[in-house]
C-alpha positions as CSV (number, residue, x, y, z in Angstrom):
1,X,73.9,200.7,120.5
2,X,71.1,201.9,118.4
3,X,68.5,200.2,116.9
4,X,67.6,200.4,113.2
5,X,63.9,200.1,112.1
6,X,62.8,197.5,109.6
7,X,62.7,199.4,106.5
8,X,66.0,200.3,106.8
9,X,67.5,196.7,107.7
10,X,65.8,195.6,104.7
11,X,67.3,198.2,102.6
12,X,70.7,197.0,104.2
13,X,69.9,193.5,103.5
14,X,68.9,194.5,99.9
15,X,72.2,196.4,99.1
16,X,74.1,193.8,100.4
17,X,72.7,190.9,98.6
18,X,72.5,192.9,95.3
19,X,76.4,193.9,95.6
20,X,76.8,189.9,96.0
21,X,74.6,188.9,93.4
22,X,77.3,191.3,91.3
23,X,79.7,189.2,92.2
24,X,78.3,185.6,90.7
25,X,76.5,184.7,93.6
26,X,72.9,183.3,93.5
27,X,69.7,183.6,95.5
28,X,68.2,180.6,96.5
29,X,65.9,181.8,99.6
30,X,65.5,185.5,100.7
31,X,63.0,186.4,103.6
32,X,63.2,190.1,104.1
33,X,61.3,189.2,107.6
34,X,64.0,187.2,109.3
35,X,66.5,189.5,107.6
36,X,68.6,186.8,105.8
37,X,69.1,185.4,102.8
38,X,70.5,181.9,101.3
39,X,72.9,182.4,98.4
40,X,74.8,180.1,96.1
41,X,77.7,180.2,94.1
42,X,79.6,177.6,91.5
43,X,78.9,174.1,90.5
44,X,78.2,174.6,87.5
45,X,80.4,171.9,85.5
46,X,79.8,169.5,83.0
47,X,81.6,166.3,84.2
48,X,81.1,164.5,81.1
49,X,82.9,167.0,78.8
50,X,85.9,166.6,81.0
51,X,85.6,162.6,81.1
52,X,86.1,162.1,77.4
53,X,88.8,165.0,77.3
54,X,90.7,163.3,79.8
55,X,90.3,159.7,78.1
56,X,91.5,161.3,74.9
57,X,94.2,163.1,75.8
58,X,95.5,161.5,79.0
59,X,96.7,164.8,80.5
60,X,93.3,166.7,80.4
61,X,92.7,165.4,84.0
62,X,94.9,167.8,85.6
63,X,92.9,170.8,83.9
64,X,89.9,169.0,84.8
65,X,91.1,168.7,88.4
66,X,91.9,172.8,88.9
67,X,88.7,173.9,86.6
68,X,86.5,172.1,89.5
69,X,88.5,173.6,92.4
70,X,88.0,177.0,91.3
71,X,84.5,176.0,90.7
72,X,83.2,174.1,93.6
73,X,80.0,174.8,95.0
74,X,79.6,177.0,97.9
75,X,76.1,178.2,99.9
76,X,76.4,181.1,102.3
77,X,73.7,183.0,104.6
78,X,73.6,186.1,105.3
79,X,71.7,188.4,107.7
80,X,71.5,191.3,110.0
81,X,70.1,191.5,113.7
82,X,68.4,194.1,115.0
83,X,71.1,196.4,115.8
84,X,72.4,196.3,112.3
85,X,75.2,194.1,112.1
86,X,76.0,191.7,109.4
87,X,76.3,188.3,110.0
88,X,77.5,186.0,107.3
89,X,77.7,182.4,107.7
90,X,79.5,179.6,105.5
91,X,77.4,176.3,104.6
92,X,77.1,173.3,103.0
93,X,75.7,172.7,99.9
């Protein structure tokens, strides 16, 4: 198994969080030390909007209902140990 150096774990790290970040995800921590990084995704929904649809037109609720499961918040970490492997790891927000 061989070992990768720091500069080149934090390039790894780098790439990986930047093809991520691509992808809607956001950084809330990084520490290039530890090799890991705290990202978050969704949540981003105005509740109130959705309220007086739904009072208005009774059937709104049901859009309001998928719109938030395709949204819901999620928080991941990821990192690499020494020997270069990726390590991702689901949390709650």
């Amino acid at each position: 198994m061989s070992e990768f150096n720091q500069e080149e774990l934090e390039e790894k790290l780098h790439r990986k969080v930047s093809n991520l970040t691509m992808d809607g995800w956001r950084i809330v921590d990084k520490n290039e030390k530890r090799l890991e990084c705290v990202l978050d995704k969704g949540g981003d929904f105005n509740h109130t909007l959705h309220v007086i649809l739904t009072l208005l037109t009774c059937v709104w609720g049901i859009v309001w209902i998928i719109q938030y499961n395709k949204n819901k918040p999620q928080r991941m970490r990821v990192s690499f140990d020494k020997g270069g492997n990726y390590n991702e790891e689901n949390m709650k927000s």
